[in-house]
VOGUZA-448492 format. One record per residue (C-alpha): residue number from 1; z negated, x, y. Coordinates in nm, 2 decimals. Example, Ala and Ser with C-alpha at 12.3 -4.5 7.8 and 13.67 -1.06 7.14 Angstrom:
# residues 2
+-----+--------+--------+--------+
: num :     up :   east :  north :
+-----+--------+--------+--------+
:   1 :  -0.78 :   1.23 :  -0.45 :
:   2 :  -0.71 :   1.37 :  -0.11 :
+-----+--------+--------+--------+
# end
This chain:
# residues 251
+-----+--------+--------+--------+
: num :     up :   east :  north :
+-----+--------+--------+--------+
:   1 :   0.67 :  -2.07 :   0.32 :
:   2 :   0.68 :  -1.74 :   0.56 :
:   3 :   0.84 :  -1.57 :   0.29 :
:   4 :   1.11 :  -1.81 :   0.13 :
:   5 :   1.37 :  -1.60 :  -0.07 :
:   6 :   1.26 :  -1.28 :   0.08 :
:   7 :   1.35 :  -0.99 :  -0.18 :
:   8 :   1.04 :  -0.77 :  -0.22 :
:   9 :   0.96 :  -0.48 :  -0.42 :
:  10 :   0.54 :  -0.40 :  -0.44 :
:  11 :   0.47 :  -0.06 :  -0.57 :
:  12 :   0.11 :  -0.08 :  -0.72 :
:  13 :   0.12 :  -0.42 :  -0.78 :
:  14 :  -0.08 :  -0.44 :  -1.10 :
:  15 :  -0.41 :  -0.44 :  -1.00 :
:  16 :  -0.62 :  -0.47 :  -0.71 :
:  17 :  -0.45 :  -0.51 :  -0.34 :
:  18 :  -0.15 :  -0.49 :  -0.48 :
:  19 :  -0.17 :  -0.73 :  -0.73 :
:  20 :  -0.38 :  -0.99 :  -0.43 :
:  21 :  -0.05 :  -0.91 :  -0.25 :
:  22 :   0.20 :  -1.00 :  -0.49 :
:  23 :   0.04 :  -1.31 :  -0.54 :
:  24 :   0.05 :  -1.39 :  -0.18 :
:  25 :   0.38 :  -1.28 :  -0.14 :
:  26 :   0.49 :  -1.51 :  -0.44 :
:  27 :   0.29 :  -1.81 :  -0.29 :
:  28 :   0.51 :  -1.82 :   0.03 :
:  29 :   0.82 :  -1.84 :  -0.14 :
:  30 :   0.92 :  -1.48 :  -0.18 :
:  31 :   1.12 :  -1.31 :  -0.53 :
:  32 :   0.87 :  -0.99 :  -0.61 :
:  33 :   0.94 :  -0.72 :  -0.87 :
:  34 :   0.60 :  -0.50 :  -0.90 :
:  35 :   0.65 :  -0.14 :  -0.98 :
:  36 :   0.34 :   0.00 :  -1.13 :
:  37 :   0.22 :   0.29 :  -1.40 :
:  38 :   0.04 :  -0.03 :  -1.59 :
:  39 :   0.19 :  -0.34 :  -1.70 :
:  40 :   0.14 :  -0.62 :  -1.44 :
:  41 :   0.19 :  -1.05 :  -1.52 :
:  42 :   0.51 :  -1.20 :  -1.43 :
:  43 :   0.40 :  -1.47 :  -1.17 :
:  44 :   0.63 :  -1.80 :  -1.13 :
:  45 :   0.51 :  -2.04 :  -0.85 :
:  46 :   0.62 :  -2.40 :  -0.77 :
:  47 :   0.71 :  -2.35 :  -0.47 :
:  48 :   1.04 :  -2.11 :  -0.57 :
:  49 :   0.84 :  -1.75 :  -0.55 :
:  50 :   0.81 :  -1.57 :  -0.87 :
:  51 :   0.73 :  -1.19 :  -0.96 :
:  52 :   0.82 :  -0.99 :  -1.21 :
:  53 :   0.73 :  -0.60 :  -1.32 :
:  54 :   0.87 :  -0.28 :  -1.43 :
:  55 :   0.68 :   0.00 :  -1.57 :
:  56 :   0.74 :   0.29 :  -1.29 :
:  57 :   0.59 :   0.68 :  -1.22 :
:  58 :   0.65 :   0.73 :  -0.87 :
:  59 :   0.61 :   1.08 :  -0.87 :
:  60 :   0.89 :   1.10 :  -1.07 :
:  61 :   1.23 :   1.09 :  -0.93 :
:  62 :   1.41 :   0.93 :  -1.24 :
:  63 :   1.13 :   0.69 :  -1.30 :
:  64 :   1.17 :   0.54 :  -0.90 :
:  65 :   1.57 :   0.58 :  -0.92 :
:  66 :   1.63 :   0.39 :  -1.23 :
:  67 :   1.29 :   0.11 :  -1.13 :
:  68 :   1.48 :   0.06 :  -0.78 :
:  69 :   1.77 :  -0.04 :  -0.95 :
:  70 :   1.67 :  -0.24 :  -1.19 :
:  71 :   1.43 :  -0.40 :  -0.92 :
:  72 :   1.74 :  -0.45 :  -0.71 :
:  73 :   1.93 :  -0.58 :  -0.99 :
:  74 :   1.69 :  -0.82 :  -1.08 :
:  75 :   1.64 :  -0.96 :  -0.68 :
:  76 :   1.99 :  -0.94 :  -0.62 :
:  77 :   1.93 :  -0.70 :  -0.29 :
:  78 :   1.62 :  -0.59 :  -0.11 :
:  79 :   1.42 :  -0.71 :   0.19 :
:  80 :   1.06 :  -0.54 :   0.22 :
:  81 :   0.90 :  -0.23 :   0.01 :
:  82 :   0.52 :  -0.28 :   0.01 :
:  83 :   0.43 :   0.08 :  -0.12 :
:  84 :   0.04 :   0.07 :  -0.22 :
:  85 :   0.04 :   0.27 :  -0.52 :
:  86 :  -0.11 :   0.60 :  -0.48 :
:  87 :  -0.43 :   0.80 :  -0.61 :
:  88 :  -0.76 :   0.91 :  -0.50 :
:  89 :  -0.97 :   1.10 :  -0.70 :
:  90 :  -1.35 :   1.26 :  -0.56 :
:  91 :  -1.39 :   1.64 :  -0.54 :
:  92 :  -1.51 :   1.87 :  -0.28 :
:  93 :  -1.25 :   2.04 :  -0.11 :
:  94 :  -1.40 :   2.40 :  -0.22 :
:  95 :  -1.38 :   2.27 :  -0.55 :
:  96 :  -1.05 :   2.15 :  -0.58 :
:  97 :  -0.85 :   2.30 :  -0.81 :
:  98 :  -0.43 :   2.37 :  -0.72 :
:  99 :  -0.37 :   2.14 :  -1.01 :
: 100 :  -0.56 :   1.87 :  -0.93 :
: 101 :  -0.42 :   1.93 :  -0.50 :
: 102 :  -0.06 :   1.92 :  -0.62 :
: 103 :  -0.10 :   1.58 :  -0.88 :
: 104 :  -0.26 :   1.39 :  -0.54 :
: 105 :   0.06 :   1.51 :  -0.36 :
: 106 :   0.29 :   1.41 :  -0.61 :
: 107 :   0.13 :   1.08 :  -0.65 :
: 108 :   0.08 :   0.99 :  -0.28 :
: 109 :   0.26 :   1.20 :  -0.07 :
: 110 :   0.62 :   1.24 :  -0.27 :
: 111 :   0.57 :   0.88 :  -0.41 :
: 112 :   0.61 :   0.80 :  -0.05 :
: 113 :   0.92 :   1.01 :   0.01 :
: 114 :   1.09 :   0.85 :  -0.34 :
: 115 :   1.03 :   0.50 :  -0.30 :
: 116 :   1.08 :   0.50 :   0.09 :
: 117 :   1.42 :   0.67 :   0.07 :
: 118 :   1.52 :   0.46 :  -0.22 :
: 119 :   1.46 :   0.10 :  -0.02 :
: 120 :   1.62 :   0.28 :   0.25 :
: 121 :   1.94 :   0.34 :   0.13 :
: 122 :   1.97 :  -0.11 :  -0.01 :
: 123 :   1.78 :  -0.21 :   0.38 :
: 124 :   2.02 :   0.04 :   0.60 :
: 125 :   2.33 :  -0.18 :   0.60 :
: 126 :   2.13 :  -0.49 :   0.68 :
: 127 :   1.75 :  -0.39 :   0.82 :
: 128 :   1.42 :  -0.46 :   0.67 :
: 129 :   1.06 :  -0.38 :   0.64 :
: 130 :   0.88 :  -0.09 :   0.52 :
: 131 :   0.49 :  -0.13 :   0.45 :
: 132 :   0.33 :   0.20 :   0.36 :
: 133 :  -0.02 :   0.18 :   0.24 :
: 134 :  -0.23 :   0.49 :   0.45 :
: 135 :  -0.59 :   0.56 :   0.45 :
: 136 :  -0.86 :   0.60 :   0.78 :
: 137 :  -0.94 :   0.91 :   0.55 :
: 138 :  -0.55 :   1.05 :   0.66 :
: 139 :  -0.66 :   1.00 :   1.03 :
: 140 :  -1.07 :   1.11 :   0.99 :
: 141 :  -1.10 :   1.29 :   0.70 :
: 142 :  -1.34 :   1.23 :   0.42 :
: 143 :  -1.58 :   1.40 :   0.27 :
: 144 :  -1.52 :   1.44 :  -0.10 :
: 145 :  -1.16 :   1.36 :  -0.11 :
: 146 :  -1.03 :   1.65 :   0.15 :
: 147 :  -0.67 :   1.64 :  -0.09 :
: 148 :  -0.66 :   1.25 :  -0.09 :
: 149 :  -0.70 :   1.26 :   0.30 :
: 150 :  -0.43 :   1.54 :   0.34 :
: 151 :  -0.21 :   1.31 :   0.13 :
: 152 :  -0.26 :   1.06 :   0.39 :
: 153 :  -0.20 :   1.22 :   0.68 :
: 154 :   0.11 :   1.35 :   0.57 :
: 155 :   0.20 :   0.94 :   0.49 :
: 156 :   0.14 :   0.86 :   0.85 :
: 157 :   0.38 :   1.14 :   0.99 :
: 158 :   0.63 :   1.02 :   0.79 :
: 159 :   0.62 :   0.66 :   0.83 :
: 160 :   0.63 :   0.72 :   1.23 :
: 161 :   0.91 :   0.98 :   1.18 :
: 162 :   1.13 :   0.74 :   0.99 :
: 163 :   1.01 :   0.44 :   1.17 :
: 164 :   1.18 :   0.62 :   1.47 :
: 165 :   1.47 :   0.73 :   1.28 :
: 166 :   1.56 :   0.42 :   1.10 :
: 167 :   1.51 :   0.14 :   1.36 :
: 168 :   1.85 :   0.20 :   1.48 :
: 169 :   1.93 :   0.05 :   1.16 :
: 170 :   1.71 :  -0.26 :   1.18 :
: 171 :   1.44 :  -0.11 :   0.96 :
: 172 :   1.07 :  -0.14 :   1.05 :
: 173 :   0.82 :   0.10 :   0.91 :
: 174 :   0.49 :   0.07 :   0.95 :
: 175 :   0.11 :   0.19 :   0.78 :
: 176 :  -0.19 :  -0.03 :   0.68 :
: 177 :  -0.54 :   0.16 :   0.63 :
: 178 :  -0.73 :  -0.13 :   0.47 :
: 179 :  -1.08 :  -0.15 :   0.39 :
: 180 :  -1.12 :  -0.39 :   0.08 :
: 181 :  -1.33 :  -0.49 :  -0.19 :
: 182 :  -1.14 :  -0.37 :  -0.51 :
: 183 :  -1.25 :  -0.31 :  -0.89 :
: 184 :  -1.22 :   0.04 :  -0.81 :
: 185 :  -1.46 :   0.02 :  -0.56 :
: 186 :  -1.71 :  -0.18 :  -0.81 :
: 187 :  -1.65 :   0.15 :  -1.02 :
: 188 :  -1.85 :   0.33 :  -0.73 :
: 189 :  -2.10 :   0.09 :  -0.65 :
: 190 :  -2.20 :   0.10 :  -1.05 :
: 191 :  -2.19 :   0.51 :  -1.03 :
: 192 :  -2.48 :   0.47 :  -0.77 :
: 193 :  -2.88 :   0.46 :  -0.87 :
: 194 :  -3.04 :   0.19 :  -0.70 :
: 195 :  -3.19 :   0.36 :  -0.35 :
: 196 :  -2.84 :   0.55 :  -0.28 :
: 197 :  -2.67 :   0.15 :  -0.31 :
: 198 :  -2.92 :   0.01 :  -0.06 :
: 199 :  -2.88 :   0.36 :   0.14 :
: 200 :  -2.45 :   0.26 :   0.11 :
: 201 :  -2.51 :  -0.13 :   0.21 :
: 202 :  -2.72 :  -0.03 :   0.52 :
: 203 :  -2.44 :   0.22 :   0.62 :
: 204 :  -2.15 :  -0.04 :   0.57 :
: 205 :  -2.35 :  -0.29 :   0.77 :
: 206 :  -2.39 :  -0.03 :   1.04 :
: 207 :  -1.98 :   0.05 :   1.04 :
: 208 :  -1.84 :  -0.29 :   1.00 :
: 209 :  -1.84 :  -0.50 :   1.29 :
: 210 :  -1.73 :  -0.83 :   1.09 :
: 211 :  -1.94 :  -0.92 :   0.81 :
: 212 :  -2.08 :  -0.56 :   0.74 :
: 213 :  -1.91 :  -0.49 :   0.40 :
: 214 :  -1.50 :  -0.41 :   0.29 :
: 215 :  -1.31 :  -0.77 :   0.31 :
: 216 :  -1.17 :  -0.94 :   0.03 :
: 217 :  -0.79 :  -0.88 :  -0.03 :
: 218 :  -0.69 :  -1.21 :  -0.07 :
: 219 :  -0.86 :  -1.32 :   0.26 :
: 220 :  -0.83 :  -1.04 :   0.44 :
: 221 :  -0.49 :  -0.81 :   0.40 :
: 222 :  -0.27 :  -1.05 :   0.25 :
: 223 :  -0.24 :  -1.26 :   0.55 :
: 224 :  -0.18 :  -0.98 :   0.72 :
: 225 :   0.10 :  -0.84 :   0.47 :
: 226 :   0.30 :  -1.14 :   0.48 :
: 227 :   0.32 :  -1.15 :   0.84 :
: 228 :   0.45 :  -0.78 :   0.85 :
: 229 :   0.70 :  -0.86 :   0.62 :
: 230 :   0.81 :  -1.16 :   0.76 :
: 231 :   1.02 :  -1.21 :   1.05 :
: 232 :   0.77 :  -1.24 :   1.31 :
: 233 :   0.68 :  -0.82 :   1.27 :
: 234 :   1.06 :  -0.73 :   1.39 :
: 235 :   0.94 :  -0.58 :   1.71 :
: 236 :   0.66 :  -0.40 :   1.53 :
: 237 :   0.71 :  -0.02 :   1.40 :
: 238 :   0.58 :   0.31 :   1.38 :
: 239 :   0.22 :   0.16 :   1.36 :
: 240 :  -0.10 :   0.20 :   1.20 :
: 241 :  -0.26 :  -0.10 :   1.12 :
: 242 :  -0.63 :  -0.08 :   1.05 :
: 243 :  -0.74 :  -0.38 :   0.86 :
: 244 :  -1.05 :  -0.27 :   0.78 :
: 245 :  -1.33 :  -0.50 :   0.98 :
: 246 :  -1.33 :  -0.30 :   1.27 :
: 247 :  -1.46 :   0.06 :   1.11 :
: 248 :  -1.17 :   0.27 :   1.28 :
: 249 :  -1.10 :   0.16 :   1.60 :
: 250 :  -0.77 :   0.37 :   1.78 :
: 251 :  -0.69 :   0.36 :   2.12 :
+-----+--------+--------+--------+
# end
């Protein structure tokens, strides 16, 4: 019970990582309110964790303001953000049109600003923990997604500029880049014809040291999550945290 009575707000939570978080969150103890564009299951565990959701547009300023409080509201204060919601949609960057640039900013790069300055100002009278969800693509780059990695990038800057800003105040801020196995990620393995699959297996195998494939959320980030919102990750900020089998390794 890492997480007994810790007040948590998961953005992103209804499907996915965020939803294998929420449910790891909920199983060690914690009070969860999932913020998501979909409707996500209220989750009530024996053990004194529970989750609830709210309908929520991050990109849009009224939609976080009036979510956060009613999150707030409904958890009585606020402990730990988990941001994971975010988009990333395929396109060559000489194909991508200003539209199209400008909905993967709003989505990932001012849902950031939103969400983060909202749980900053319920965690700066009393510290907490702020988990931003990144991307190796916003430290790499990646072919076919030149916006969604831009998007990224601009996530990690912030989270280490506020991360040195707000620790004063007790608040940690740190970046995850997973690498898991999600249903949207079956989406592109059934988009594939049969030679470029065993052409993508033979790559992953290459990349990722343990196991040779993306990890499985519930295994492999959730542990991980809870610990970082826990008290064990106090010392811990300004970092990004590849949890991705050992594809990205920063020195």
């Amino acid at each position: 019970m890492q997480l007994a009575g810790k007040r948590i707000i998961v953005t992103g939570g209804a499907r996915g990582i965020g939803a294998a978080v929420v449910n790891a969150f909920v199983e060690e103890g914690a009070h969860v309110v999932s913020l998501d564009v979909g409707e996500s299951a209220s989750i009530q565990s024996h053990k004194g964790g529970w989750a609830r959701s709210r309908v929520c547009d991050i990109s849009d300023s009224d939609s976080v303001t009036a979510a956060f409080a009613w999150a707030s509201e409904q958890l009585n204060g606020l402990d730990v953000l988990v941001h994971a919601a975010a988009i990333a949609p395929n396109a060559t960057a000489d194909a991508i049109t200003l539209d199209e640039w400008e909905k993967v900013f709003a989505v990932n790069t001012r849902g950031t600003f939103l969400t983060n300055r909202a749980a900053y100002e319920r965690l700066k009278d009393h510290g907490g923990r702020i988990i931003n969800f990144a991307s190796a693509a916003g430290v790499m780059g990646q072919p076919g997604k030149a916006h969604y990695a831009a998007s990224k990038g601009a996530v990690l800057a912030w989270t280490r500029t506020v991360a040195r800003e707000w620790g004063p105040l007790g608040i940690t801020v740190n970046a995850i880049a997973p690498a898991m196995w999600t249903p949207m990620y079956d989406t592109t393995r059934a988009s594939m014809n049969a030679e470029q699959l065993q052409q993508h297996d033979a790559y992953m195998a290459a990349q990722v040291p343990i196991g040779g494939r993306l990890g499985e959320p519930a295994r492999d980030l959730a542990p991980v999550l809870v610990f970082l919102a826990g008290e064990g990750s106090r010392f811990v900020t300004g970092q990004t945290l590849m949890i991705d089998g050992g594809m990205l390794m920063l020195s």
